[in-house]
Structure formats: C-alpha cells, structure tokens
C-alpha positions as a LaTeX table, in Angstrom:
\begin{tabular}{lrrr}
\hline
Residue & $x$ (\AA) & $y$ (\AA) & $z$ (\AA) \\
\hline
Unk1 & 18.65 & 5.70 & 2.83 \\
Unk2 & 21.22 & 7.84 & 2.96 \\
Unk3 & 22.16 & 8.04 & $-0.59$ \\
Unk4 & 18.44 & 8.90 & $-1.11$ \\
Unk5 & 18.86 & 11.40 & 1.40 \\
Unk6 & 21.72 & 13.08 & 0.32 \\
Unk7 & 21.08 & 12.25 & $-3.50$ \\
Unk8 & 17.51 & 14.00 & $-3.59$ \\
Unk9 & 18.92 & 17.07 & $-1.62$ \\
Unk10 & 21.40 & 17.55 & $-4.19$ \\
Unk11 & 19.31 & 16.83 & $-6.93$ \\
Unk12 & 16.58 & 19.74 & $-5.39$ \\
Unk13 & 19.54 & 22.45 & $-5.14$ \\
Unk14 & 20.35 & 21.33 & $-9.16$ \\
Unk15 & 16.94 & 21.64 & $-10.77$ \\
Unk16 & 15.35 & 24.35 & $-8.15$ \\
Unk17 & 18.93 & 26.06 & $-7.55$ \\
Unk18 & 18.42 & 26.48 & $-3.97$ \\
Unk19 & 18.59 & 24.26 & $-1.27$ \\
Unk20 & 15.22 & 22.63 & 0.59 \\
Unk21 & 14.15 & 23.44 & 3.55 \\
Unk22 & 13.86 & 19.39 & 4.72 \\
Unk23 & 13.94 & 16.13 & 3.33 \\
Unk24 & 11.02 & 13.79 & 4.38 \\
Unk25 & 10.13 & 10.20 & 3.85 \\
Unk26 & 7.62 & 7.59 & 3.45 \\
Unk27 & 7.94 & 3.47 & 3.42 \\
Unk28 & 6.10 & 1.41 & 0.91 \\
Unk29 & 4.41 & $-1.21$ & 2.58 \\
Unk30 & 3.52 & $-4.71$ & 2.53 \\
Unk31 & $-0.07$ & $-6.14$ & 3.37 \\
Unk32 & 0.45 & $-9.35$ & 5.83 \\
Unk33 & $-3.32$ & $-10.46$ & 5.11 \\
Unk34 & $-6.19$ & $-8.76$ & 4.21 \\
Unk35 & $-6.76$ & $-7.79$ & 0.41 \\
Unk36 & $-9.99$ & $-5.92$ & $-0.80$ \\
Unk37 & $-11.19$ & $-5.85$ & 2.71 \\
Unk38 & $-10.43$ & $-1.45$ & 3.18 \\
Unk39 & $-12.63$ & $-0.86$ & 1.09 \\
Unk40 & $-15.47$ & $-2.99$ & 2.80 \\
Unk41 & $-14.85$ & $-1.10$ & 5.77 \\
Unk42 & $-13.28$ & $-4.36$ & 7.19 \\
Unk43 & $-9.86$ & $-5.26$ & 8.70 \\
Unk44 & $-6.25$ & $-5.09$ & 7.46 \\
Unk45 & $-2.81$ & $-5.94$ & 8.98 \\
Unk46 & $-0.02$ & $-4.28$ & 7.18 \\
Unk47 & 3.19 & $-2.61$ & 7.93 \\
Unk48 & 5.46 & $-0.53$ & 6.83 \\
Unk49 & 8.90 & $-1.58$ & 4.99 \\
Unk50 & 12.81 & $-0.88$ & 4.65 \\
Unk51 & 12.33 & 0.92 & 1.03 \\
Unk52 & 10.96 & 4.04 & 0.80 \\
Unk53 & 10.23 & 7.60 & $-0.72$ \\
Unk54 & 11.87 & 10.71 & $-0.25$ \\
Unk55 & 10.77 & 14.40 & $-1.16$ \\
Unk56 & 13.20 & 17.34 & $-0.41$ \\
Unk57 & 10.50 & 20.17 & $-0.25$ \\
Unk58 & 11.09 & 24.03 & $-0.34$ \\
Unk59 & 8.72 & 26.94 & 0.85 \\
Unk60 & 8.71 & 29.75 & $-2.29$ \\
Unk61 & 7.25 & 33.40 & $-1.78$ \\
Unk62 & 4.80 & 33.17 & $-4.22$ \\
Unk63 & 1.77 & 31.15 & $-5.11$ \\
Unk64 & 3.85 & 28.95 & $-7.89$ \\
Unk65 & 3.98 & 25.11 & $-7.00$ \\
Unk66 & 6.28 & 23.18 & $-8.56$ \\
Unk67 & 6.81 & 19.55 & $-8.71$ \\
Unk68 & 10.05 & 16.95 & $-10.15$ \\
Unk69 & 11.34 & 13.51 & $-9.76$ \\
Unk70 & 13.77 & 11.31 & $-10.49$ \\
Unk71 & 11.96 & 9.27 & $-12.23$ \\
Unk72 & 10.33 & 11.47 & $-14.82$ \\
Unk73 & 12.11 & 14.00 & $-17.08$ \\
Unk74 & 9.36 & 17.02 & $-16.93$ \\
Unk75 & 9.08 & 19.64 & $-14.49$ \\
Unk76 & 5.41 & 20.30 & $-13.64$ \\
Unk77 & 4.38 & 24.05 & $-12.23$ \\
Unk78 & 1.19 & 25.34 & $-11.89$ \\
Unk79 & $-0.56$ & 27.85 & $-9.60$ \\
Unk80 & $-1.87$ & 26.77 & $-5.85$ \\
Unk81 & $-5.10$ & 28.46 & $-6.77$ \\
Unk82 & $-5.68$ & 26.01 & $-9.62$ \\
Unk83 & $-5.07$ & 23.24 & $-8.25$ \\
Unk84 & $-7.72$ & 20.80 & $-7.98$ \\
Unk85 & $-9.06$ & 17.25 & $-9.26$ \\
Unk86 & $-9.71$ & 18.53 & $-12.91$ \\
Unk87 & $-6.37$ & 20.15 & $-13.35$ \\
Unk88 & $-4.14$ & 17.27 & $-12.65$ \\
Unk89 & $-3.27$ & 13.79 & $-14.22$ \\
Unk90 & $-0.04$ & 12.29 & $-14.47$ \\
Unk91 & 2.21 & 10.58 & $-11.90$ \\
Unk92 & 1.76 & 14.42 & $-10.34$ \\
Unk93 & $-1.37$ & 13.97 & $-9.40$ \\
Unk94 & $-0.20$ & 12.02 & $-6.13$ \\
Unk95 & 2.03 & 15.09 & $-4.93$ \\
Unk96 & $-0.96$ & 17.47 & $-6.28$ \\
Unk97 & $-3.41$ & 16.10 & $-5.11$ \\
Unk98 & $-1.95$ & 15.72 & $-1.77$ \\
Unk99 & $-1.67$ & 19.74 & $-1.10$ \\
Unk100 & $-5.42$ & 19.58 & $-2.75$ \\
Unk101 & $-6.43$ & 17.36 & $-0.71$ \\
Unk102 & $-5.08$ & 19.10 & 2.63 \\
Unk103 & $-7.68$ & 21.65 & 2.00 \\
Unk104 & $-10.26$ & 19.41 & 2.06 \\
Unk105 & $-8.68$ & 18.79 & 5.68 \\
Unk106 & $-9.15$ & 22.17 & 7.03 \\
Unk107 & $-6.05$ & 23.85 & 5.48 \\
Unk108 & $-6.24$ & 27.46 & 4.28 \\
Unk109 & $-4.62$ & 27.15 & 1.17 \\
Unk110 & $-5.75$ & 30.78 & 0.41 \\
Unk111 & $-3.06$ & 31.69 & 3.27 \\
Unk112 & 0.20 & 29.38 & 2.50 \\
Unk113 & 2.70 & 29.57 & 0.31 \\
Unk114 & 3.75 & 27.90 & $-2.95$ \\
Unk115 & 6.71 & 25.52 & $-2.89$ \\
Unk116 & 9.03 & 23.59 & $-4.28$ \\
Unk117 & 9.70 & 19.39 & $-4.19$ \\
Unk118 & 10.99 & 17.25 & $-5.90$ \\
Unk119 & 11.02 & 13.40 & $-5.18$ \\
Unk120 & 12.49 & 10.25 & $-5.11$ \\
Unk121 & 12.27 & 6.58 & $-4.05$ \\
Unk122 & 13.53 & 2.94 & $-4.30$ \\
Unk123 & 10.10 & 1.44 & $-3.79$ \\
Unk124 & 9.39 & $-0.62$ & $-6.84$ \\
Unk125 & 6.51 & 1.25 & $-9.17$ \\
Unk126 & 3.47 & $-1.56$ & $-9.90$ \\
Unk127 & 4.62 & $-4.18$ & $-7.88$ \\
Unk128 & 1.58 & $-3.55$ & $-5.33$ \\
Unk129 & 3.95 & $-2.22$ & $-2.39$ \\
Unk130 & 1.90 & 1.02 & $-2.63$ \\
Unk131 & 4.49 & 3.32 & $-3.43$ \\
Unk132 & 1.97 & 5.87 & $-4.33$ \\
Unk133 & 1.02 & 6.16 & $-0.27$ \\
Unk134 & 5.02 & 6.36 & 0.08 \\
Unk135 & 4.74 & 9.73 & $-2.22$ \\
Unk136 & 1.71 & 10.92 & $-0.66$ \\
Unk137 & 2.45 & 10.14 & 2.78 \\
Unk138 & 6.24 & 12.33 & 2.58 \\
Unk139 & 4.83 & 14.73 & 0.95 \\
Unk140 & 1.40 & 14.91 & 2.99 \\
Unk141 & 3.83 & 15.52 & 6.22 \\
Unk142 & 6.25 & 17.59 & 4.80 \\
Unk143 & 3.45 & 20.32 & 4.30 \\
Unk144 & 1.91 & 19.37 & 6.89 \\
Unk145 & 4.92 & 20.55 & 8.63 \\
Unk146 & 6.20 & 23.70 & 6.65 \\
Unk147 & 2.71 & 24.86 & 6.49 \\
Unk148 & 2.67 & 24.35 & 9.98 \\
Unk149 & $-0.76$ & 22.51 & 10.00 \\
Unk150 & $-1.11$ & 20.79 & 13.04 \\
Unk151 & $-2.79$ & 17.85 & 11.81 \\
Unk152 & $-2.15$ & 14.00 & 12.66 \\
Unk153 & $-1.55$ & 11.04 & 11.33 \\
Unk154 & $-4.73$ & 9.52 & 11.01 \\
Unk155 & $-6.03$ & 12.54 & 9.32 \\
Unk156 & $-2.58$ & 12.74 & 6.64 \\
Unk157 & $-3.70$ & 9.40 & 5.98 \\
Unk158 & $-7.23$ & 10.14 & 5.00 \\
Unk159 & $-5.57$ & 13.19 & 2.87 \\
Unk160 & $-3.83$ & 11.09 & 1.22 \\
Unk161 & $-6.46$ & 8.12 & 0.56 \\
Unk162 & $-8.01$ & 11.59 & $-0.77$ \\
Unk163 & $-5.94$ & 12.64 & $-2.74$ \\
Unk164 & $-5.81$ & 8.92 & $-4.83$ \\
Unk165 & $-9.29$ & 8.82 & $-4.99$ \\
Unk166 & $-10.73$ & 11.73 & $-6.29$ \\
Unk167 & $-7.14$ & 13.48 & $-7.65$ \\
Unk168 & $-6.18$ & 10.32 & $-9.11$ \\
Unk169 & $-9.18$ & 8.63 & $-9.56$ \\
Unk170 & $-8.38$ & 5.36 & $-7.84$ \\
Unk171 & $-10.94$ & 3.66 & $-5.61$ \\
Unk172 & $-8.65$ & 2.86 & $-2.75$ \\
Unk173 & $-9.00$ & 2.34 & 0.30 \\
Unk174 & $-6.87$ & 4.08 & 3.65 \\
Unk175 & $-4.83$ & 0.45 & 4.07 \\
Unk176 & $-1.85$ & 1.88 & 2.26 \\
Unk177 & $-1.60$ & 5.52 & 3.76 \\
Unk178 & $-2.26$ & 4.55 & 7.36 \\
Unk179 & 0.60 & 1.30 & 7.06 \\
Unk180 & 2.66 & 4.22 & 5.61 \\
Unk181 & 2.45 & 6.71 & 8.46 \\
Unk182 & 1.64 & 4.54 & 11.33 \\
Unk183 & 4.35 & 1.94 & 10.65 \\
Unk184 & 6.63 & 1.07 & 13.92 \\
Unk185 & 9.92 & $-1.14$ & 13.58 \\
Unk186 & 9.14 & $-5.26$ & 13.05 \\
Unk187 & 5.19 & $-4.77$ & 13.51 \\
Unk188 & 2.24 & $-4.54$ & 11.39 \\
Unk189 & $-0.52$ & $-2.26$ & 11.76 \\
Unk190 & $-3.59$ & $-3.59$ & 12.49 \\
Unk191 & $-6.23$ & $-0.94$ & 11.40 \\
Unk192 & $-10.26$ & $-1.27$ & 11.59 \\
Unk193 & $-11.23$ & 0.64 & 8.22 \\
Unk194 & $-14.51$ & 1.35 & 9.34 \\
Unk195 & $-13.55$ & 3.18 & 12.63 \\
Unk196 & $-9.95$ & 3.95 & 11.92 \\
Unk197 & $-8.91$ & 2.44 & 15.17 \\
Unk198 & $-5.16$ & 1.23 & 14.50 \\
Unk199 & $-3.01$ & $-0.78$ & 16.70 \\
Unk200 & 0.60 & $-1.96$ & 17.06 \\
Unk201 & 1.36 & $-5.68$ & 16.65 \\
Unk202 & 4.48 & $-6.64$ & 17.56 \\
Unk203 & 5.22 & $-9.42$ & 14.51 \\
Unk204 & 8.81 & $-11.07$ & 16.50 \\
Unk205 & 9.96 & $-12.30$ & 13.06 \\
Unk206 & 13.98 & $-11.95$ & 13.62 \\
Unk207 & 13.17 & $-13.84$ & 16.95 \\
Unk208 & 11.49 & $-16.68$ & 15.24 \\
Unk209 & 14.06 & $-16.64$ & 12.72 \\
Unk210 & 11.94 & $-15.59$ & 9.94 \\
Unk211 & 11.77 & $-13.08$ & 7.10 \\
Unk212 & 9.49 & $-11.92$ & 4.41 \\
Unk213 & 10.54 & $-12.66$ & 0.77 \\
Unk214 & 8.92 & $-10.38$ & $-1.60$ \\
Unk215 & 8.20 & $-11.90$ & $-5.08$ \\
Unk216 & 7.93 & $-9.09$ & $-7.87$ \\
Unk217 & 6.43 & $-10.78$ & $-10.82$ \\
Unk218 & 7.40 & $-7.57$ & $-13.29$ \\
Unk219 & 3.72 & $-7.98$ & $-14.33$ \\
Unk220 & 2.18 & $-4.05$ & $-13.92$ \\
Unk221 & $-0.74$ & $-3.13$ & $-12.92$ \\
Unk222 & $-2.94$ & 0.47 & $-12.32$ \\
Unk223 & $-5.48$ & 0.66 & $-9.98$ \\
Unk224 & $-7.25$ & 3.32 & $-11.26$ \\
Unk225 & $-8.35$ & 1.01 & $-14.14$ \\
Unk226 & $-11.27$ & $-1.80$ & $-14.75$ \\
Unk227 & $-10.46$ & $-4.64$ & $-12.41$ \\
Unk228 & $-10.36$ & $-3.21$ & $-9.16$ \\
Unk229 & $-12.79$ & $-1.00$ & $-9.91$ \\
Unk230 & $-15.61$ & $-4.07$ & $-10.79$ \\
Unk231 & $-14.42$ & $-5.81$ & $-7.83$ \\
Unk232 & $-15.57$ & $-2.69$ & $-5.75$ \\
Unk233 & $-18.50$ & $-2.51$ & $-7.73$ \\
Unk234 & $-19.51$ & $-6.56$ & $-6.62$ \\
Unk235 & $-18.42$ & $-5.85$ & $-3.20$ \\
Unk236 & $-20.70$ & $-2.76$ & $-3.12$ \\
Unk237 & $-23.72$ & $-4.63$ & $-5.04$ \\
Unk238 & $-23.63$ & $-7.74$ & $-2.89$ \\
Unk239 & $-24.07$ & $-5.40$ & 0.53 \\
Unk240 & $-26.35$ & $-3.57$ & $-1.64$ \\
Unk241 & $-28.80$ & $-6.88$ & $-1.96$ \\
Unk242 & $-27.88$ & $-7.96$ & 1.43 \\
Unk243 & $-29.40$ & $-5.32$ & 2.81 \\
Unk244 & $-26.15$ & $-4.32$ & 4.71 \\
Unk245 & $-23.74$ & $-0.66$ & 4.34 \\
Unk246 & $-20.98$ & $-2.84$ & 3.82 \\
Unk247 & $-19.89$ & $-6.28$ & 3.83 \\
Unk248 & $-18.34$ & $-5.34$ & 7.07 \\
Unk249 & $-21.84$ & $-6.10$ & 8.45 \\
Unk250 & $-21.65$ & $-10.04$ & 7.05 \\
Unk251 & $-20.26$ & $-12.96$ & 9.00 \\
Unk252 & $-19.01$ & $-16.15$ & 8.03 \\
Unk253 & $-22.41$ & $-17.45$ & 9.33 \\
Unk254 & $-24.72$ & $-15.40$ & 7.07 \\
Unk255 & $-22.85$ & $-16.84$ & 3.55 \\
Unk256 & $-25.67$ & $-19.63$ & 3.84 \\
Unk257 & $-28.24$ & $-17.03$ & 2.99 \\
Unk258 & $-25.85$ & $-14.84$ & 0.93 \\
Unk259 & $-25.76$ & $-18.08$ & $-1.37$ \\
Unk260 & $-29.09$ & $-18.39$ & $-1.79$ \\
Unk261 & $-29.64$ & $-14.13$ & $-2.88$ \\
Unk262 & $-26.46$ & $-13.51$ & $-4.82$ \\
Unk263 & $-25.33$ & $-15.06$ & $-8.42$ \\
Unk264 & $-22.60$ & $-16.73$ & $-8.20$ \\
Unk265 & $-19.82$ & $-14.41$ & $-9.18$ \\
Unk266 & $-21.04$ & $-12.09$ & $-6.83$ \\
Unk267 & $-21.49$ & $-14.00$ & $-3.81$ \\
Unk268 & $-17.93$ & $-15.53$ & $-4.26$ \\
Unk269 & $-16.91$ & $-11.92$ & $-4.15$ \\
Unk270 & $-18.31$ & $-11.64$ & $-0.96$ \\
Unk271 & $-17.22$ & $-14.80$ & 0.46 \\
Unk272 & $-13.53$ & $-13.45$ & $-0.42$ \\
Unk273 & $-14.00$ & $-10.21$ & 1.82 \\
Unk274 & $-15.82$ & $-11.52$ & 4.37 \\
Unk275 & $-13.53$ & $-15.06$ & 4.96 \\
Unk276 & $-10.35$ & $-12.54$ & 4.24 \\
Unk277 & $-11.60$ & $-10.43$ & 7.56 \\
Unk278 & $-12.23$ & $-13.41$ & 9.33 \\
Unk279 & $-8.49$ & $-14.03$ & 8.65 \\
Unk280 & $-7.33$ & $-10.86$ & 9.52 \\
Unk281 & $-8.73$ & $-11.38$ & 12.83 \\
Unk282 & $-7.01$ & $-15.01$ & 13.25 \\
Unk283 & $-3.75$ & $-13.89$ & 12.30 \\
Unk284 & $-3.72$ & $-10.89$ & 15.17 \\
Unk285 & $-4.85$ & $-13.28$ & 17.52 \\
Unk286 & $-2.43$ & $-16.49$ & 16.69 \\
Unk287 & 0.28 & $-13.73$ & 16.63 \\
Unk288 & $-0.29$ & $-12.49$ & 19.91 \\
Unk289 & $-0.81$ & $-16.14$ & 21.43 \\
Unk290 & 1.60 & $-18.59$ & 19.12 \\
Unk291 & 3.74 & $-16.28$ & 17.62 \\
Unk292 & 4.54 & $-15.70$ & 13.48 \\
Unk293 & 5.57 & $-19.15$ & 13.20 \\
Unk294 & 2.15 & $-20.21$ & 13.42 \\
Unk295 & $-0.08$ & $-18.52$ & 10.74 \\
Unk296 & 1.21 & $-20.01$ & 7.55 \\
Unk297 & $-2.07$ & $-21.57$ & 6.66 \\
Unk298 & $-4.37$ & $-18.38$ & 7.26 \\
Unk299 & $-1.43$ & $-16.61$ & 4.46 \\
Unk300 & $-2.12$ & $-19.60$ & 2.31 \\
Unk301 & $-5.66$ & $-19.45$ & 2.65 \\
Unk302 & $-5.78$ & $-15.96$ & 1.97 \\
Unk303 & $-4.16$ & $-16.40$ & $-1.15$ \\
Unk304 & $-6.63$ & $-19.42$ & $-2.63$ \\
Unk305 & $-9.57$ & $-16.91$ & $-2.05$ \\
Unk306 & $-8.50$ & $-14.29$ & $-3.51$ \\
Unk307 & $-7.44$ & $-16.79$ & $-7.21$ \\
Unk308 & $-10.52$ & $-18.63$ & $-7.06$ \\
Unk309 & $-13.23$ & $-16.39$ & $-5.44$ \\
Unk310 & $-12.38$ & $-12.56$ & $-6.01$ \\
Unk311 & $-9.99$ & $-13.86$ & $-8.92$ \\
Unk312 & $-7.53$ & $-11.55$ & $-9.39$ \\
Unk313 & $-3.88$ & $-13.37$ & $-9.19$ \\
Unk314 & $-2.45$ & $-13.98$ & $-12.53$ \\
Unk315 & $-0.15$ & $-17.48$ & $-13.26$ \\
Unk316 & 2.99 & $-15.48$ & $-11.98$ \\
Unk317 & 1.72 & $-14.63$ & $-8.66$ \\
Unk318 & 0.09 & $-18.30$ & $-8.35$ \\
Unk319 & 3.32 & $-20.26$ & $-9.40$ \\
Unk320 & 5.72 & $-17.73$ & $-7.00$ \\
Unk321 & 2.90 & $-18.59$ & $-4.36$ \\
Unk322 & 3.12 & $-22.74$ & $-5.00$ \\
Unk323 & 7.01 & $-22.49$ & $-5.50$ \\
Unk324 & 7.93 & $-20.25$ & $-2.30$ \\
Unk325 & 5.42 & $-23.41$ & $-0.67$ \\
Unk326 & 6.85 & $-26.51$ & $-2.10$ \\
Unk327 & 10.71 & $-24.96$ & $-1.54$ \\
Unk328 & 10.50 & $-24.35$ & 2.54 \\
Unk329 & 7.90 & $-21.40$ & 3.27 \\
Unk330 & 5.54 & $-21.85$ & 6.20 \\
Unk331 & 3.08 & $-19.73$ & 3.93 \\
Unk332 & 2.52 & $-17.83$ & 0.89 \\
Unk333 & 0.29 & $-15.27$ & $-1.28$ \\
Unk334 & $-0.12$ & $-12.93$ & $-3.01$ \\
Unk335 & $-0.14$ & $-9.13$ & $-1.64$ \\
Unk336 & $-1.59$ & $-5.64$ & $-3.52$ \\
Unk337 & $-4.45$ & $-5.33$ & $-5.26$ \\
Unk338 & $-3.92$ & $-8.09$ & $-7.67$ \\
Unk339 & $-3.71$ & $-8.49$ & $-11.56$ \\
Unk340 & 0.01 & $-8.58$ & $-11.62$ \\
Unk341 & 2.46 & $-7.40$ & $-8.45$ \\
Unk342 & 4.21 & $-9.05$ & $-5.99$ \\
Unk343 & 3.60 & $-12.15$ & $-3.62$ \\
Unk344 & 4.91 & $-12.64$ & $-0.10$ \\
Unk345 & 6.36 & $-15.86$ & 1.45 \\
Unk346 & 7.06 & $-15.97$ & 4.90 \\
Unk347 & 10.27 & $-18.77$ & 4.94 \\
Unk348 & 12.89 & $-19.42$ & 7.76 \\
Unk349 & 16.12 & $-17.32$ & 7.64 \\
Unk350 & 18.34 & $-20.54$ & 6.66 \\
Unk351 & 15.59 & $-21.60$ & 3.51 \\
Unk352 & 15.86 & $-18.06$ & 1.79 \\
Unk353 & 18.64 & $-19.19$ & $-0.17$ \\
Unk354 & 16.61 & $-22.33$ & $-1.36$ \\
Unk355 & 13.62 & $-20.41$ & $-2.03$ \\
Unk356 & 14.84 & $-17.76$ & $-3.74$ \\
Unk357 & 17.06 & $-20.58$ & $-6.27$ \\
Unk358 & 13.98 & $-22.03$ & $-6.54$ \\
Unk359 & 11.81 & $-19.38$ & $-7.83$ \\
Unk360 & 14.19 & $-18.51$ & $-10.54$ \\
Unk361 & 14.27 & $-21.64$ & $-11.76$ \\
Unk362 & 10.39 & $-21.93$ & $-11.44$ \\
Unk363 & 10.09 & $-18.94$ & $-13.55$ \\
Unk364 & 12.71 & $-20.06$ & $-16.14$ \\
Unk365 & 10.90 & $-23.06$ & $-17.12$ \\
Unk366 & 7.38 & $-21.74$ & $-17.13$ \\
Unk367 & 9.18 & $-18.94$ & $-19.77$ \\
Unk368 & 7.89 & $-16.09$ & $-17.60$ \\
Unk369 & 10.24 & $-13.09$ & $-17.15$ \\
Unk370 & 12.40 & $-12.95$ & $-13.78$ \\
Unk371 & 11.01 & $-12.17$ & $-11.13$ \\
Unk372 & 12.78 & $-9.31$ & $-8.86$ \\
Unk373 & 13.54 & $-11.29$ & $-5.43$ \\
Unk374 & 14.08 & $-9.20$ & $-1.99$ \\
Unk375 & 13.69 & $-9.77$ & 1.52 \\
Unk376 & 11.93 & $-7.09$ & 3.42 \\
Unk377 & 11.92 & $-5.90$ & 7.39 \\
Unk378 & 9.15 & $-4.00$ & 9.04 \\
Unk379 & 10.40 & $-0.66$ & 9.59 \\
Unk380 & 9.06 & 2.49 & 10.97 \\
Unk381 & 6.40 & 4.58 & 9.14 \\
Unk382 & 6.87 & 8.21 & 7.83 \\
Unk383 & 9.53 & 10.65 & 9.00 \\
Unk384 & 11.47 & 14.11 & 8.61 \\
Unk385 & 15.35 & 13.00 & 7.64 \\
Unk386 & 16.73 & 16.10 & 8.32 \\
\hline
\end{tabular}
C-alpha cells in the first residue's frame, strides 16, 4: 500500500502538476457465499480484502473535472454541468458517474467545485473481486469529503451501486459497494439487500489456521453485458409469476409449487437464489456457533448451484473448484458474477502449498492458461491514507 500511496501521489503532481489534496482508498472484495442473491433483495456475506484502489483527488477553482489512471493512457475532462448518464462511457464512467451519482444523493453539484483525480489499484480487472466498487467507493468518499457532504456509508454505497447501474449500465446489485466501505479487519459483512441492515461477523480464520486462496482463471468477463443481465431478467420473471416483489419473498418450502408454475430453466433460476440465501443464513449462523472450520459444505454447495441451476461457471472455475477440493480444501466455489473470474477455496495454512502446486498442474494438463494464484486476508473497508 504504500507504494500505491506514494506512487499515485507522485503520479497526480506529474500529469496535474500540482499536488492532491488527499489520497483515498477502497478494497476489492471477495463474496464468502451468496451470488445473484443482491439483486433479489436477499442476503450476502462478503468482506473486504488486502488489495485495493487508490485515487489522489484535487479540488480546482473552476467547474472543469478531470479524470486519469494508471491504467489507461487518456486523460478525460469534461464540465461538472455535463455530466450525466448520456455523456459518459468508458472505464470513466465509474469515477463519473460517482460525482453524478452524488447528486442524485442530495449533493448540490450546482455549488462545488471541479477537481482533479487520478487513480490507481492492484485489484485484478475481470477477475470478479469488484474492483469497480474499489474505484467508486475511494472516489465516492473522497468527495464526499472535500465537498464536505456529510453523507454515510450506507448512502456512498448506494451512490455508488448508482453510479454502475445507470452511469455504467450494469444491473448490479449494492453487495460490492457496501463489502467495500463497510469492510472491518478478518470479518465479512453480512448485509440484508432488501433493508440494508449490515452486520460485522467476526470470520477467526488466522485462529483456525485458515486462509482464502483466490483462483483467477484469466477468463474476463463484463457485467454490463448479456449473461447477467438474462439471469436478472429470470430472477425478476419467476417472482413476477410467483406472485412475489422478489424472490426474497420465496422459501425453500414454496419450490414444490414454484416447480409446478415455472419452466424449467426458470424455476432452476430460482431454486439457485433462493437455496443460495438459505446458505447465506447457515454460514452466519455455523460461524458464530462452530467456527470457519465448519462451513466447507455450504461453500461447496453454493458452488454446484450456481454450475448446474443458474449456470454460469465456465470449465476453469469448475476444475479450480474440484482441484482446490481433491488437493486439501475444506470447501470451494466459485465467487463474482460468473462467466469467467475467480474461485475461492478455503484450505488450512500448511495445505496452501499443495493446493496451489496442484492447481497449476491441473490447469497445465487441461491446456487452459495459468491461473493467477493469491491468498487473501479480510481487511478493513474504505479509508483516507493521508
């Protein structure tokens, strides 16, 4: 972090030719369980993790935004008064459409000024560890704080899940930005998306001698294109002929009758969201009475529903799933929105080594590309560095 720190700041005085009035950050995060089920208005448990975003940000006198990276070679300015939904695109829509999006919030932007940021991060792009909440939630508190807004957490996170949807056109749900800003050091946030209740549960992996192995297949994916959108689409049509507002509203015990009303791609749709809540709700609970060592089969579970009912792994993530299982993980799947990304493996500190051999060698033979292997920690959610 502190090469990002320092490395952005210096990069900010070189481009801008000033230097910024802060440096803020934002983790990437990792979903524990609970895929497709934000959206639903259901329950998710993720937290934040050790590799994040930073954005040096600079107050200008004048109405002139203007927004760089690292990781892209133009500079993009426009004017605060025109920015909106239609006058964006590009991986600047997320910064963009976050000072849009505070608007919609309550901010004046008729009475703040332009400014200047420019960004950086060492969350992986596409592997499904949100690192567009990590840009939107640095950036969402950083003018939240020059601006001198007022506004908390909760609410940066809806301005962000704002600013994806409609700036970016992605049909996501407020998982990412609220695991993002709410994350605390080795616990997941356990967040009820249809009341935006959130709560702090303490995960105890480096006292159970466990850590999280993150599996980046290399395979991309873009949420703002046709799979995740048609999987919202079933979710919404099944609660649609159910009769319900969401498929928060359905129980385990009504998939008798769901059955018997749905066809059968949608009703396995819905059996995906509404077992995946179900799980959400068993992992808090064995976590707070057995401990992490204890839900490797609700992680494993998780991941069979979402290949064979809301299918959307891909043979990487199902082959770093089986081969993080059969080398010495107490449980495995996938984690993102699916269609390529990353899988999670929950494996005792003394197996990593075997597990991570392992998967390179699984990958090898099956003549996919390497996978990028890293171990992650729950870490604490969005912050001013300096």
């Amino acid at each position: 972090m502190t090469d990002l720190r320092s490395g952005v700041r210096d990069d900010f005085a070189e481009v801008f030719g000033r230097q910024p009035d802060g440096v803020w950050s934002s983790p990437g995060r990792v979903n524990l369980i609970g895929e497709h089920t934000d959206y639903n208005e259901g329950f998710v448990l993720p937290f934040a993790i050790n590799r994040r975003t930073v954005a040096a940000l600079g107050l200008r006198e004048d109405r002139t935004v203007r927004v760089g990276s690292t990781f892209a070679d133009e500079l993009v300015e426009i004017d605060l008064d025109a920015i909106g939904p239609e006058a964006l695109s590009g991986w600047s829509a997320y910064p963009l459409g976050v000072a849009w999006a505070l608007g919609e919030f309550g901010a004046d932007l008729a009475a703040v000024p332009g400014f200047d940021v420019l960004i950086d991060s060492n969350v992986p792009v596409g592997a499904g560890l949100s690192s567009s909440a990590a840009i939107e939630g640095a950036v969402a508190l950083a003018l939240n704080d020059v601006w001198r807004l007022g506004l908390d957490r909760q609410t940066l996170a809806r301005v962000g899940q704002r600013a994806e949807n409609v700036a970016v056109g992605a049909p996501t749900g407020i998982m990412d930005q609220s695991a993002s800003l709410l994350g605390e050091p080795d616990s997941a946030v356990f967040l009820d998306c249809r009341t935006l209740h959130s709560e702090i549960v303490p995960l105890g992996l480096a006292e159970a001698g466990l850590e999280i192995v993150v599996i980046d297949t290399g395979v991309e994916h873009a949420h703002a294109t046709g799979g995740y959108a048609e999987r919202r689409a079933s979710c919404e049509a099944g609660a649609a002929a159910l009769g319900v507002e969401s498929l928060r509203d359905v129980s385990v015990a009504d998939l008798d009758r769901a059955r018997e009303l749905l066809d059968d791609v949608t009703f396995r749709r819905v059996r995906h969201v509404v077992t995946e809540d179900q799980r959400v709700l068993d992992t808090v609970r064995t976590l707070r009475e057995q401990g992490p060592t204890a839900i490797g089969e609700l992680l494993d579970a998780s991941h069979a529903s979402m290949r064979d009912d809301f299918e959307i792994s891909v043979p990487e993530l199902d082959l770093a799933v089986e081969t993080a299982q059969s080398s010495g993980a107490i449980g495995a799947r996938m984690t993102g929105g699916g269609f390529g990304g990353s899988a999670i493996a929950l494996v005792p500190s003394d197996a990593v080594s075997r597990v991570l051999v392992a998967l390179d060698g699984a990958f090898a033979e099956h003549g996919f590309g390497q996978p990028n292997l890293f171990t992650v920690v729950p870490s604490e959610g969005t912050r001013r560095e300096s």
